[in-house]
Every structure is written in C-alpha cells, then in structure tokens.
PDB file of N, H, CA, C and O in Angstrom:
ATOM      1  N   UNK A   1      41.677 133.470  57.073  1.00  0.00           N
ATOM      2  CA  UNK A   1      42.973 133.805  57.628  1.00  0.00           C
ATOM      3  C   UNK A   1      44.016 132.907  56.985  1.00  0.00           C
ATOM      4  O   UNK A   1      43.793 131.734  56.685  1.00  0.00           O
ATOM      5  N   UNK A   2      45.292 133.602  56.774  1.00  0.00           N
ATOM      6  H   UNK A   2      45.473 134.554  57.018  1.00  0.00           H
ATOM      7  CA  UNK A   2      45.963 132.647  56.279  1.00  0.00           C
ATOM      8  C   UNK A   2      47.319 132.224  57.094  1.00  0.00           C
ATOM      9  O   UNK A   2      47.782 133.129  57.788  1.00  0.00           O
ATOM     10  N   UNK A   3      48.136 130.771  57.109  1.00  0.00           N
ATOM     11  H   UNK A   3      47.760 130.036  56.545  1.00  0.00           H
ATOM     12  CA  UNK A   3      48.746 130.914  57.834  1.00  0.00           C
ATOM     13  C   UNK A   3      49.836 130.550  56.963  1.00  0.00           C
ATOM     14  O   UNK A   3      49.713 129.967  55.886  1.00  0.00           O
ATOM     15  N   UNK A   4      51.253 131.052  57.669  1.00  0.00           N
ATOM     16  H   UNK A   4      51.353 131.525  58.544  1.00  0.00           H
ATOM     17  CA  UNK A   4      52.417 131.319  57.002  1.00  0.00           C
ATOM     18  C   UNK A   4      53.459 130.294  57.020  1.00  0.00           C
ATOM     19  O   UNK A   4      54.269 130.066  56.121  1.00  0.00           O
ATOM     20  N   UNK A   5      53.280 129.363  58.793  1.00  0.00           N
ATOM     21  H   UNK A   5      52.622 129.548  59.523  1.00  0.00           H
ATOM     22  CA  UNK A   5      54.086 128.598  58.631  1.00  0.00           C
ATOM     23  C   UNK A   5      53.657 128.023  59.544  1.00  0.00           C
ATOM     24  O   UNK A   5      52.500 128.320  59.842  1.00  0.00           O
ATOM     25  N   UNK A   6      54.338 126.999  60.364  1.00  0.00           N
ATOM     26  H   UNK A   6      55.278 126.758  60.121  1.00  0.00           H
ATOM     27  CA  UNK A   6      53.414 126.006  61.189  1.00  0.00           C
ATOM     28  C   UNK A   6      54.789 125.529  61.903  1.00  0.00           C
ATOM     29  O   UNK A   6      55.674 125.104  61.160  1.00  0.00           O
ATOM     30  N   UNK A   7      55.061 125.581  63.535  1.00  0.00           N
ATOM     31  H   UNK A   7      54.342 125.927  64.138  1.00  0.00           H
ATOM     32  CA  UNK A   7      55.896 125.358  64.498  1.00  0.00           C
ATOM     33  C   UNK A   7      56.071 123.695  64.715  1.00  0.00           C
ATOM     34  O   UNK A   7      55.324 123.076  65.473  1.00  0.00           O
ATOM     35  N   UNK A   8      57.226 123.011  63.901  1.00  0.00           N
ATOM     36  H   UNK A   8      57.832 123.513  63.285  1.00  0.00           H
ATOM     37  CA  UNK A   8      57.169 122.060  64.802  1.00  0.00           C
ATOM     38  C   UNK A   8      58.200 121.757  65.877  1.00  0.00           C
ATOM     39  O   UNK A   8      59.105 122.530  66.194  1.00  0.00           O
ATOM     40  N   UNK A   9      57.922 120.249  66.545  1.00  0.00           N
ATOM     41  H   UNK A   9      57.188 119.621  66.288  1.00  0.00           H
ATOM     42  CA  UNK A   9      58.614 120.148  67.830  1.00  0.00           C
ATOM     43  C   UNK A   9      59.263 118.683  67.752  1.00  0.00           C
ATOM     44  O   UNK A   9      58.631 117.643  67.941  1.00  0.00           O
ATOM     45  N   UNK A  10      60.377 118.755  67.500  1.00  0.00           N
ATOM     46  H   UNK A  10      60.890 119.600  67.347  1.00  0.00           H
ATOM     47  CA  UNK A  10      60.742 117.013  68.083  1.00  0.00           C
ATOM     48  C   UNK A  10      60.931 116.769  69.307  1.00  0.00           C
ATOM     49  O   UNK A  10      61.746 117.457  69.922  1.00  0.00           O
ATOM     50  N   UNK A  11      60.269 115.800  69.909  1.00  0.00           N
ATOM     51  H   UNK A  11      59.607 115.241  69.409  1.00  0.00           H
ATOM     52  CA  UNK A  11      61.020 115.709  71.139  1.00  0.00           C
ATOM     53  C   UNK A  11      59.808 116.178  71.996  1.00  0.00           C
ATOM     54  O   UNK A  11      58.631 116.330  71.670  1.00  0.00           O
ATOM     55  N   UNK A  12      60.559 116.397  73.411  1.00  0.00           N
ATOM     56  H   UNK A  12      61.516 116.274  73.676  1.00  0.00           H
ATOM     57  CA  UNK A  12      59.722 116.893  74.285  1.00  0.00           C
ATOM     58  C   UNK A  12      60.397 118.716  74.992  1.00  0.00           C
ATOM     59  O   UNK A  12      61.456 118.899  75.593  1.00  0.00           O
ATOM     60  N   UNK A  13      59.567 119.543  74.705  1.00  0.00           N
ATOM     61  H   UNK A  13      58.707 119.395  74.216  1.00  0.00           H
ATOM     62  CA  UNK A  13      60.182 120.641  75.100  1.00  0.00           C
ATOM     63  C   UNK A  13      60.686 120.778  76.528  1.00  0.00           C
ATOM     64  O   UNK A  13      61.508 121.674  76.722  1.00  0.00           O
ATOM     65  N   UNK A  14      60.338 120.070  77.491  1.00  0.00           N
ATOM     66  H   UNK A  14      59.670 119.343  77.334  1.00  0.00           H
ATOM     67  CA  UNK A  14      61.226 120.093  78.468  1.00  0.00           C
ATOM     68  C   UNK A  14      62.593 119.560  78.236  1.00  0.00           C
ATOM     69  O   UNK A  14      63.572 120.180  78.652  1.00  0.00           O
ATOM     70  N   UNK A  15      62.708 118.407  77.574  1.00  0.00           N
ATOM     71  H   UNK A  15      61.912 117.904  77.236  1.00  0.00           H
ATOM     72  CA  UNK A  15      64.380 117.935  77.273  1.00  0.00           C
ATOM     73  C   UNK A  15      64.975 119.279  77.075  1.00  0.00           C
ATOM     74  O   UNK A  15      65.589 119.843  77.980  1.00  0.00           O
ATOM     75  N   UNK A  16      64.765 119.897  75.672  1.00  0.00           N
ATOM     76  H   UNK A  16      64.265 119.439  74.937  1.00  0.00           H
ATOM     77  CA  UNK A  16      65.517 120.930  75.105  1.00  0.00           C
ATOM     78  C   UNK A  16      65.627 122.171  76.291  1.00  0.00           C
ATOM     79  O   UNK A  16      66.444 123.070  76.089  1.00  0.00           O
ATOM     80  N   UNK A  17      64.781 122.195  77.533  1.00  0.00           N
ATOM     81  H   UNK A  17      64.118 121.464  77.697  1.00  0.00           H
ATOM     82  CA  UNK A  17      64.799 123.578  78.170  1.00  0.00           C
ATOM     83  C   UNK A  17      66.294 122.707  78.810  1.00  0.00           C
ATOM     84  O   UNK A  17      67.400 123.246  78.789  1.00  0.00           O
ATOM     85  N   UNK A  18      66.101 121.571  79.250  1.00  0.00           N
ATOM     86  H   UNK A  18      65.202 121.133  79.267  1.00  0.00           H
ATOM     87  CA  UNK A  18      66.914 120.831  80.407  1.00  0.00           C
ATOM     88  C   UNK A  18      68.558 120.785  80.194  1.00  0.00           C
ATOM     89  O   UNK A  18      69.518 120.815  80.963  1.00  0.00           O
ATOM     90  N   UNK A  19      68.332 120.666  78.258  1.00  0.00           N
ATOM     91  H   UNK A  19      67.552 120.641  77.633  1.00  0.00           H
ATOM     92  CA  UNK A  19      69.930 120.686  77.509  1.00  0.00           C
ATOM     93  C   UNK A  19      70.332 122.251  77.881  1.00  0.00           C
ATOM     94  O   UNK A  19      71.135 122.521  78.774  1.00  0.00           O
ATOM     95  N   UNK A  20      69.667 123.226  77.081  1.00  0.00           N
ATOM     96  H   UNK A  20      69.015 123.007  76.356  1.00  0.00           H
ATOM     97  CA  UNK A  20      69.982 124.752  77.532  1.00  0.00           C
ATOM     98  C   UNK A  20      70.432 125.284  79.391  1.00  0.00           C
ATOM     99  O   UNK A  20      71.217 126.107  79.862  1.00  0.00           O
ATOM    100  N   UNK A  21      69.565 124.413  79.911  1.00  0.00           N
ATOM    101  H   UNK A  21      68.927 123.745  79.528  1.00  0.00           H
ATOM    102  CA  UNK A  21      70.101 124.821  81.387  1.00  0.00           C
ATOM    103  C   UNK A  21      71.365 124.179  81.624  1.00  0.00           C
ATOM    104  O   UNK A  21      72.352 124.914  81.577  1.00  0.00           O
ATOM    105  N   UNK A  22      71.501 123.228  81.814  1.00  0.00           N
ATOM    106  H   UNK A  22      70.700 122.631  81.852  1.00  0.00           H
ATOM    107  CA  UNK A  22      73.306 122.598  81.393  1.00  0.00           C
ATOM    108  C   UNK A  22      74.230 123.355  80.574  1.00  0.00           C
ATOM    109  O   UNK A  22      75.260 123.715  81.144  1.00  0.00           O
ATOM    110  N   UNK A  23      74.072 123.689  79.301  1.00  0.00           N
ATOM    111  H   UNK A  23      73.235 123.396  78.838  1.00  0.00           H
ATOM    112  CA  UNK A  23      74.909 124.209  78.666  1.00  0.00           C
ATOM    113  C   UNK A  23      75.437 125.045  79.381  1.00  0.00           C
ATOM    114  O   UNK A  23      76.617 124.954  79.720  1.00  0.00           O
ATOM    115  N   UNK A  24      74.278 126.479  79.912  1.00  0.00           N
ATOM    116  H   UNK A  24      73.320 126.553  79.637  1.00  0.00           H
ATOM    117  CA  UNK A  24      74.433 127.734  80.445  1.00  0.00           C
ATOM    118  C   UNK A  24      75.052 127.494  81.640  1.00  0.00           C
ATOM    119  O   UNK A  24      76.129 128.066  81.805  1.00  0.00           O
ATOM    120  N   UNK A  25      74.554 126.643  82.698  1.00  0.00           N
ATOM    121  H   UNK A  25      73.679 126.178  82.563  1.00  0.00           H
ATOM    122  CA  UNK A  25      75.592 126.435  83.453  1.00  0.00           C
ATOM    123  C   UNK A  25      77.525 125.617  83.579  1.00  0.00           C
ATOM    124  O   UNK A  25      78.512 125.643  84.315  1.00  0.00           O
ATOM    125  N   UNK A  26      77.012 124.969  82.237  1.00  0.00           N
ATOM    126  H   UNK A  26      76.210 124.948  81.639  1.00  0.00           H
ATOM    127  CA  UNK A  26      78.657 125.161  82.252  1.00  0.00           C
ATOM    128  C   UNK A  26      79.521 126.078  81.586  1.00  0.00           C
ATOM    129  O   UNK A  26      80.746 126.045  81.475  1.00  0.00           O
ATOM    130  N   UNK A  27      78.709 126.879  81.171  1.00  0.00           N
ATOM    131  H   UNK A  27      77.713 126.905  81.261  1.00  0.00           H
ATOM    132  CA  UNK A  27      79.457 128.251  80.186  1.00  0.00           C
ATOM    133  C   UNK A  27      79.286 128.906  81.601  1.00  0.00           C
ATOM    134  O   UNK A  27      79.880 127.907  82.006  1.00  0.00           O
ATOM    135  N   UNK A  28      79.152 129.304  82.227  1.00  0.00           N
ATOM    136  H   UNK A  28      78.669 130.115  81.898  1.00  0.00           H
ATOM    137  CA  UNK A  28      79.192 130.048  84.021  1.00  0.00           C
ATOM    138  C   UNK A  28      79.033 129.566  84.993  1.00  0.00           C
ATOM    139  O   UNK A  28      78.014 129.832  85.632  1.00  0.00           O
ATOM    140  N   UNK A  29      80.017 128.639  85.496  1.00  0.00           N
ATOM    141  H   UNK A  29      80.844 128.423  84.977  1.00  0.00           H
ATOM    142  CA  UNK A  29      79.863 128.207  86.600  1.00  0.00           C
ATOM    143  C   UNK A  29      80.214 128.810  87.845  1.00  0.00           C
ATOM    144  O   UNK A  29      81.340 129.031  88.292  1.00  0.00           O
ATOM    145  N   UNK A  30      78.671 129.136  88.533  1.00  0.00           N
ATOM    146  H   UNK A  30      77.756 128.957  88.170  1.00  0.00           H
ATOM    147  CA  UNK A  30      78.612 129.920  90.019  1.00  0.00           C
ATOM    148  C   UNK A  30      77.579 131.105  89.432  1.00  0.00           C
ATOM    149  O   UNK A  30      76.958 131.807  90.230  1.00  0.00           O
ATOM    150  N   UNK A  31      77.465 131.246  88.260  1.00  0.00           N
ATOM    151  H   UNK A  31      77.970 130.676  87.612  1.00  0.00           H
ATOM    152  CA  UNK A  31      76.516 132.544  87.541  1.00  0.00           C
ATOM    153  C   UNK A  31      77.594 133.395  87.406  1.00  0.00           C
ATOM    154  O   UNK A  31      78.695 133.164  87.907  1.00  0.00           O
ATOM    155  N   UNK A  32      77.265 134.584  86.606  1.00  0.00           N
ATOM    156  H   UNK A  32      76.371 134.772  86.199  1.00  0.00           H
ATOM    157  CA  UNK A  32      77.849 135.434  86.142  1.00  0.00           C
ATOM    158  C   UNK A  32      77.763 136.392  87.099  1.00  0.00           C
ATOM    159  O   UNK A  32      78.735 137.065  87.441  1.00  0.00           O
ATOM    160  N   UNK A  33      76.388 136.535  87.679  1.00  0.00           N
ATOM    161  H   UNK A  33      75.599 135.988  87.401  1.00  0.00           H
ATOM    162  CA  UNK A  33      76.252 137.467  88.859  1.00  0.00           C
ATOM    163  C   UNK A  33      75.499 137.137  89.854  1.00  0.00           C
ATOM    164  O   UNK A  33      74.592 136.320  89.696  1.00  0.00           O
ATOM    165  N   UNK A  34      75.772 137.767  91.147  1.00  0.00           N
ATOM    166  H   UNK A  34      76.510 138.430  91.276  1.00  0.00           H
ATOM    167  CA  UNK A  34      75.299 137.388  92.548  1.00  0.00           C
ATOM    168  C   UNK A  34      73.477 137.350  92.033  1.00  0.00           C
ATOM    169  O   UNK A  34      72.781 138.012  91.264  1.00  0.00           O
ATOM    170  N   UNK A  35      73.244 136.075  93.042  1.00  0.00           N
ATOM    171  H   UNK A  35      73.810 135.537  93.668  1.00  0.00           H
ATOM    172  CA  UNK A  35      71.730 136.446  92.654  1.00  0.00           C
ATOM    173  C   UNK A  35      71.006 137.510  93.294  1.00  0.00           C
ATOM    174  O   UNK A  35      71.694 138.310  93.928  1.00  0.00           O
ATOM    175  N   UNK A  36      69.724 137.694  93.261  1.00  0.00           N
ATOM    176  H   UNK A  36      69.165 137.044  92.746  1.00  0.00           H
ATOM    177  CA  UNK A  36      69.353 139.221  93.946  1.00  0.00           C
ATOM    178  C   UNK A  36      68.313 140.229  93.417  1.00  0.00           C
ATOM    179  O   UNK A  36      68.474 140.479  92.222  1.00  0.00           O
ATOM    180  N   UNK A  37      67.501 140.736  93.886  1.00  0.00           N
ATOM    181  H   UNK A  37      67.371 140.533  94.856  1.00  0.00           H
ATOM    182  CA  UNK A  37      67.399 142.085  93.302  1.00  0.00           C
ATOM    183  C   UNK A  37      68.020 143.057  93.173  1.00  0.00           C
ATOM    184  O   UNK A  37      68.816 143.320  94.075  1.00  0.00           O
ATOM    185  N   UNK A  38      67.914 143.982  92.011  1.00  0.00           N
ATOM    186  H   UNK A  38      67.268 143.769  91.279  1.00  0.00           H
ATOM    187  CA  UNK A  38      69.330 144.822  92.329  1.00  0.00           C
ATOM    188  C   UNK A  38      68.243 146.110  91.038  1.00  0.00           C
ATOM    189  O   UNK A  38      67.539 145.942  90.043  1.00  0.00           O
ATOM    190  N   UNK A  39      68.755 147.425  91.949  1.00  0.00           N
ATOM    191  H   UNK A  39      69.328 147.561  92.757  1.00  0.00           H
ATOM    192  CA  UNK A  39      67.908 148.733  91.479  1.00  0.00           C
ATOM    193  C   UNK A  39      69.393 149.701  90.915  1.00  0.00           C
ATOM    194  O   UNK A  39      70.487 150.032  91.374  1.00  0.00           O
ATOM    195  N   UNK A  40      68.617 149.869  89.671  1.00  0.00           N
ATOM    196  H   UNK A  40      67.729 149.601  89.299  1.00  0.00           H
ATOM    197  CA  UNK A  40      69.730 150.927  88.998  1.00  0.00           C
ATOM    198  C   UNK A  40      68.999 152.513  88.438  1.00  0.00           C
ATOM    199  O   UNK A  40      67.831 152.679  88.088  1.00  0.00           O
ATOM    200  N   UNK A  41      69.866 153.327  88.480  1.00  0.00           N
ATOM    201  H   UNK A  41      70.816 153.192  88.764  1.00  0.00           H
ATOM    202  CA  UNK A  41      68.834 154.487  88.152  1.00  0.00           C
ATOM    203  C   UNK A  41      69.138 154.829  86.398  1.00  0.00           C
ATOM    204  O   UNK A  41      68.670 155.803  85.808  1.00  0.00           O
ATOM    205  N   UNK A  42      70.003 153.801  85.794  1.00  0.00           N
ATOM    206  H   UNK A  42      70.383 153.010  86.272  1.00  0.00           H
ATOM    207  CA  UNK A  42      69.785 154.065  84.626  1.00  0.00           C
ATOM    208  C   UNK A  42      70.521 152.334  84.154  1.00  0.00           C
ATOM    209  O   UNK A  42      71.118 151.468  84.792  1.00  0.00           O
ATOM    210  N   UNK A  43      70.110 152.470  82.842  1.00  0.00           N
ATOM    211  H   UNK A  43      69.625 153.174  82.324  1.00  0.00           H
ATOM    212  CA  UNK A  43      70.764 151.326  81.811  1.00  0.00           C
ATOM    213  C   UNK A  43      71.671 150.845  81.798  1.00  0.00           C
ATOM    214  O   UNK A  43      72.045 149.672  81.780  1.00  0.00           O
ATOM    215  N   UNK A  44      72.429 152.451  81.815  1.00  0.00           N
ATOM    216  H   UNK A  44      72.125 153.404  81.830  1.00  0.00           H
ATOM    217  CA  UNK A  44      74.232 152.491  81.471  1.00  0.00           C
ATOM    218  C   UNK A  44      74.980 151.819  82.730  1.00  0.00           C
ATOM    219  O   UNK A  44      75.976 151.114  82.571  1.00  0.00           O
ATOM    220  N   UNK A  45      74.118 152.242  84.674  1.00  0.00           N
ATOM    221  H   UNK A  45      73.309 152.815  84.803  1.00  0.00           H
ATOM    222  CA  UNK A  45      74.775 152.266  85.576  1.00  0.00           C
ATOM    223  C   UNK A  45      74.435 150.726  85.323  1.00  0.00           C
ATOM    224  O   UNK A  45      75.388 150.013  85.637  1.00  0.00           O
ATOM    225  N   UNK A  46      73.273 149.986  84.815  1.00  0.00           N
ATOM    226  H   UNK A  46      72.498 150.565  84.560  1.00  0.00           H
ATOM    227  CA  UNK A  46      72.972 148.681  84.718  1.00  0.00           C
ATOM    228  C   UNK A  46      74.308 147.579  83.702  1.00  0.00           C
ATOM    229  O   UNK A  46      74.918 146.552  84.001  1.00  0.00           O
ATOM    230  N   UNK A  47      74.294 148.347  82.611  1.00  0.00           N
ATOM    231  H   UNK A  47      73.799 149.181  82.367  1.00  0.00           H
ATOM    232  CA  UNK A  47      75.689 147.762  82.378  1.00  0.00           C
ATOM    233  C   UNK A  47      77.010 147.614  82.709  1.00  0.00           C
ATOM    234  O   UNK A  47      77.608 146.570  82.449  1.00  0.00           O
ATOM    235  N   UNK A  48      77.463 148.426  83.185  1.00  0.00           N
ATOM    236  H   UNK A  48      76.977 149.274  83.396  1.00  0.00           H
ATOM    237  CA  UNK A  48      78.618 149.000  83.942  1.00  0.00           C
ATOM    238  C   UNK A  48      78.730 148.154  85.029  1.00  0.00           C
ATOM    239  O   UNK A  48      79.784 148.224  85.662  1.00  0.00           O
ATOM    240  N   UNK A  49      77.665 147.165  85.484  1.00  0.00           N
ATOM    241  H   UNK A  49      76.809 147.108  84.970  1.00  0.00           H
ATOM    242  CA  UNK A  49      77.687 146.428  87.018  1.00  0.00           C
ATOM    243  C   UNK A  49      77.636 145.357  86.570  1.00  0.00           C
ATOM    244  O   UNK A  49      78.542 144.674  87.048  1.00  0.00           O
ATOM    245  N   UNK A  50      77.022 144.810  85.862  1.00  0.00           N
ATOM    246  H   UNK A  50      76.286 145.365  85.473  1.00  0.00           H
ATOM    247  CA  UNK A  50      77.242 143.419  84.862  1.00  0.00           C
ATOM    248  C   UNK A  50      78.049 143.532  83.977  1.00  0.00           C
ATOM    249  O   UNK A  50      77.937 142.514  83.294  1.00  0.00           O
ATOM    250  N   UNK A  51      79.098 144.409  83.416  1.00  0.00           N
ATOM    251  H   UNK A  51      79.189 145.236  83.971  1.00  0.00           H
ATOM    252  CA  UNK A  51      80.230 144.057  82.923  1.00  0.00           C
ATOM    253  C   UNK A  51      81.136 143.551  84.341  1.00  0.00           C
ATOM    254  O   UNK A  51      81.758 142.491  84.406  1.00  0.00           O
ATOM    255  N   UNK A  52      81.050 144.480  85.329  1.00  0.00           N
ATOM    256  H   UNK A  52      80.545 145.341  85.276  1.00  0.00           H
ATOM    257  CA  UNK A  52      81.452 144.390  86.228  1.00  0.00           C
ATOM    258  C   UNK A  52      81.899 143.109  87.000  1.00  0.00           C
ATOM    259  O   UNK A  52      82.997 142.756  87.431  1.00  0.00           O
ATOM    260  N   UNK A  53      80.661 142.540  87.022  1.00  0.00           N
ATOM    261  H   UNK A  53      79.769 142.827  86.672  1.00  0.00           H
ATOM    262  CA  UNK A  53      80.119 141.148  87.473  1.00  0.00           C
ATOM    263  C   UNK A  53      80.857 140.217  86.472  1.00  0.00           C
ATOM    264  O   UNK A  53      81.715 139.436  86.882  1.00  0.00           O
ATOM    265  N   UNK A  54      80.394 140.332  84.661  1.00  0.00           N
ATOM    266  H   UNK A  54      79.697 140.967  84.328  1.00  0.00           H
ATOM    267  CA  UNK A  54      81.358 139.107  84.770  1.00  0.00           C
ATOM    268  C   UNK A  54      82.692 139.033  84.441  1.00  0.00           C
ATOM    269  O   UNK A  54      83.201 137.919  84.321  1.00  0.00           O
ATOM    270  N   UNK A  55      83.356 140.044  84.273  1.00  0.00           N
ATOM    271  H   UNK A  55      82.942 140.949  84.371  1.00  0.00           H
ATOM    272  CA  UNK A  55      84.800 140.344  84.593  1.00  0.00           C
ATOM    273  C   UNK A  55      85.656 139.568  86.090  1.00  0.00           C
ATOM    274  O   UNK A  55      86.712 138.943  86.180  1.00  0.00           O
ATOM    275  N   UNK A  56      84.619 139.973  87.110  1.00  0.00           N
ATOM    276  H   UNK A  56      83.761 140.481  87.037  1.00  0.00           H
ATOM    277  CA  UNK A  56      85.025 139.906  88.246  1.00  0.00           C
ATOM    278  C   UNK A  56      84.890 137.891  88.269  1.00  0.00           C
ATOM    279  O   UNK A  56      85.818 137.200  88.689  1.00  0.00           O
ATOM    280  N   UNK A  57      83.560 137.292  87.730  1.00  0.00           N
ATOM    281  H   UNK A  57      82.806 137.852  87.389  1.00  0.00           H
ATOM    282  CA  UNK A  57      83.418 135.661  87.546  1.00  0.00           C
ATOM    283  C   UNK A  57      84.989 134.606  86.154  1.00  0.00           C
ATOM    284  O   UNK A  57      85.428 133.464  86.020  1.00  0.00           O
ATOM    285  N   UNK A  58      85.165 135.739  85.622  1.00  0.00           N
ATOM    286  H   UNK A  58      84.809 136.667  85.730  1.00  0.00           H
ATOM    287  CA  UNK A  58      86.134 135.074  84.693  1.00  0.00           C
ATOM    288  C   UNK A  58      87.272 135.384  85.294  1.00  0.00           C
ATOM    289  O   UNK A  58      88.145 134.668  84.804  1.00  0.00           O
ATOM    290  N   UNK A  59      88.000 136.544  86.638  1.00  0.00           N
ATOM    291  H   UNK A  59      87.291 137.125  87.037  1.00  0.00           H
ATOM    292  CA  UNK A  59      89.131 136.219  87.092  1.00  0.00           C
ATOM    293  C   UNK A  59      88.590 134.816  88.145  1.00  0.00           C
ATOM    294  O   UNK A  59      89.520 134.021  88.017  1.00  0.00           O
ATOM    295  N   UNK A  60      87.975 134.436  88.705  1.00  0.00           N
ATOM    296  H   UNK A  60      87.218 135.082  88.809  1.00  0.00           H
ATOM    297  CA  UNK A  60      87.318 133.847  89.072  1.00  0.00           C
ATOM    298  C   UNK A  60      88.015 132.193  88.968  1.00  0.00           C
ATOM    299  O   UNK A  60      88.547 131.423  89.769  1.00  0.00           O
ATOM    300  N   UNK A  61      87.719 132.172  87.724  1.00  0.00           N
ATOM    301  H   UNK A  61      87.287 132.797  87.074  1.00  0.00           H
ATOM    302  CA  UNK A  61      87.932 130.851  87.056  1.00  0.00           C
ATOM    303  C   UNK A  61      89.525 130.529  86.999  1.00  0.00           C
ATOM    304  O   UNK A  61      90.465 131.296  87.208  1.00  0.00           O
ATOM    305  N   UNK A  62      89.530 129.315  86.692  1.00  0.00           N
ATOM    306  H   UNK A  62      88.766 128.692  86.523  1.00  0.00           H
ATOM    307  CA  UNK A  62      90.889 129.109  86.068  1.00  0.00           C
ATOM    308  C   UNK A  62      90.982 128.710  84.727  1.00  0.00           C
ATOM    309  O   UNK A  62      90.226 127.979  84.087  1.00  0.00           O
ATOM    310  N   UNK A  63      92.482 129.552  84.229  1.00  0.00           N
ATOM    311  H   UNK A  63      93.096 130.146  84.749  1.00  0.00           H
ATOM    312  CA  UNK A  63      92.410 129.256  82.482  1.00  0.00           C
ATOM    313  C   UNK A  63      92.786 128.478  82.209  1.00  0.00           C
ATOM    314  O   UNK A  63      93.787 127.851  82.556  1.00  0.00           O
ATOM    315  N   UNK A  64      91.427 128.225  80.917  1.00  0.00           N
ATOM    316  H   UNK A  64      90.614 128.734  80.636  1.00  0.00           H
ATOM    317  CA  UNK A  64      91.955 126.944  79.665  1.00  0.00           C
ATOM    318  C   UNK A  64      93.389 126.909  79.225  1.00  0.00           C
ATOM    319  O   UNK A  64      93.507 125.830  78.646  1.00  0.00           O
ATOM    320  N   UNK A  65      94.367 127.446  79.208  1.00  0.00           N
ATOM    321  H   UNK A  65      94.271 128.323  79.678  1.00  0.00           H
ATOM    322  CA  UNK A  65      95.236 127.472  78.728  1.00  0.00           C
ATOM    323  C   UNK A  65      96.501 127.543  79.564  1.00  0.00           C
ATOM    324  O   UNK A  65      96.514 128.290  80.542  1.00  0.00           O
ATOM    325  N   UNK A  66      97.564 126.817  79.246  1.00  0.00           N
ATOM    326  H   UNK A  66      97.553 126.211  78.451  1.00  0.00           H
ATOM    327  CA  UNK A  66      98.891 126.753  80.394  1.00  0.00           C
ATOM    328  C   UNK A  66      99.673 128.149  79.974  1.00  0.00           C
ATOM    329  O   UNK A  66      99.624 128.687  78.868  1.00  0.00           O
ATOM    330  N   UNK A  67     100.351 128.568  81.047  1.00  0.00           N
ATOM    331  H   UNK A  67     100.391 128.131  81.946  1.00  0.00           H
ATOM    332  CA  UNK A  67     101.073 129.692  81.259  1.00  0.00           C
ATOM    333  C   UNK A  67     101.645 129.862  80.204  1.00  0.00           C
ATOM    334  O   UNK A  67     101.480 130.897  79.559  1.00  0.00           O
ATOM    335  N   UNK A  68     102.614 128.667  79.718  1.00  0.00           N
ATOM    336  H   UNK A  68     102.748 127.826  80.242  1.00  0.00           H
ATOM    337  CA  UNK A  68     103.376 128.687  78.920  1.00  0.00           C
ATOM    338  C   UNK A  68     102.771 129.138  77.406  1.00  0.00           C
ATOM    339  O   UNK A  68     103.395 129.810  76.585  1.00  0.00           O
ATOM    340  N   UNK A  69     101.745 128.737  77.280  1.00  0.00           N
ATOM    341  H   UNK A  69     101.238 128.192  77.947  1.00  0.00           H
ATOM    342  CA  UNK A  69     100.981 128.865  75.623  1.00  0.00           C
ATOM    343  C   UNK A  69     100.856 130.680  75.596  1.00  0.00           C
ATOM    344  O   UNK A  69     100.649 131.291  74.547  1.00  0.00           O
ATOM    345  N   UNK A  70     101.010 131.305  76.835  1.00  0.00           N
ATOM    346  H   UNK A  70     101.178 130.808  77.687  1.00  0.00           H
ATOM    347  CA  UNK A  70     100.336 132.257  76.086  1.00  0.00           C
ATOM    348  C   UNK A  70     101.504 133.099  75.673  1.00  0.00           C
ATOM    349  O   UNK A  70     101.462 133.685  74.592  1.00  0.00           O
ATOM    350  N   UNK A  71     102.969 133.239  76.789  1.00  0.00           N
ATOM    351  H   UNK A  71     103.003 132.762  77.668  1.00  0.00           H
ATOM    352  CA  UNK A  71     104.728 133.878  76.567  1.00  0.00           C
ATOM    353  C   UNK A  71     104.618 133.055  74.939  1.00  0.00           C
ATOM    354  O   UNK A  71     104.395 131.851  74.814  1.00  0.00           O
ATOM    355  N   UNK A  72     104.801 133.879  73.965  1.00  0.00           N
ATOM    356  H   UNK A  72     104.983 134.857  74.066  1.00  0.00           H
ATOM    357  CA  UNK A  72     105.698 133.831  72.597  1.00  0.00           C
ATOM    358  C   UNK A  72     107.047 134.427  72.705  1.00  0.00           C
ATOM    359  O   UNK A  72     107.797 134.438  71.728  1.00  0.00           O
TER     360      UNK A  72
END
C-alpha cells in the first residue's frame, strides 16, 4: 500500500478546537440561531429560516461603524 501523505499536529488538538470555539463565538454572539430542533419539509424552506435567523441576529447587534461614517 502506498501512502501519499502523512497528517501532522502541533500542539494539542484540543487547544486548536478551544481557539475555533472562541473565534465562532465572537463572530456570533448569542448564535446565529435559536437553539432547538427544528423540522423543515424541504432545503429551500431550511434556508429561507436561517437566512432568516441571521438577518434577524445582525439587526440584533450594534454597528461597527458611527452613524456618521456611513451619510457621504
């Protein structure tokens, strides 16, 4: 058998899961969507509710940017 390439790891893979969970939670803070199970009868109605969702989390927030920056 031959092998093609060989995985390495610096570190300890929990650090790197621990950095990614931080990141993600400060790129969405509160989540993007309610937690939950949630039943859709198609894909589309599945997207349409998570656009939904994080539309509804980014009025949510308050913007990076002052009033003034955005009037030209």
């Amino acid at each position: 058998m031959k092998s093609v390439g060989a995985r390495h790891t610096d570190g300890q893979p929990l650090d790197d899961q621990g950095r990614l969970a931080r990141t993600a939670a400060a790129l969405a803070p509160g989540g993007l969507a309610p937690a939950g199970v949630y039943r859709f009868t198609s894909h589309e109605e599945a997207d349409r509710w998570m656009l939904e969702m994080i539309r509804r989390s980014r009025e949510r927030r308050s913007p990076k940017t002052s009033p003034a920056s955005v009037a030209r």
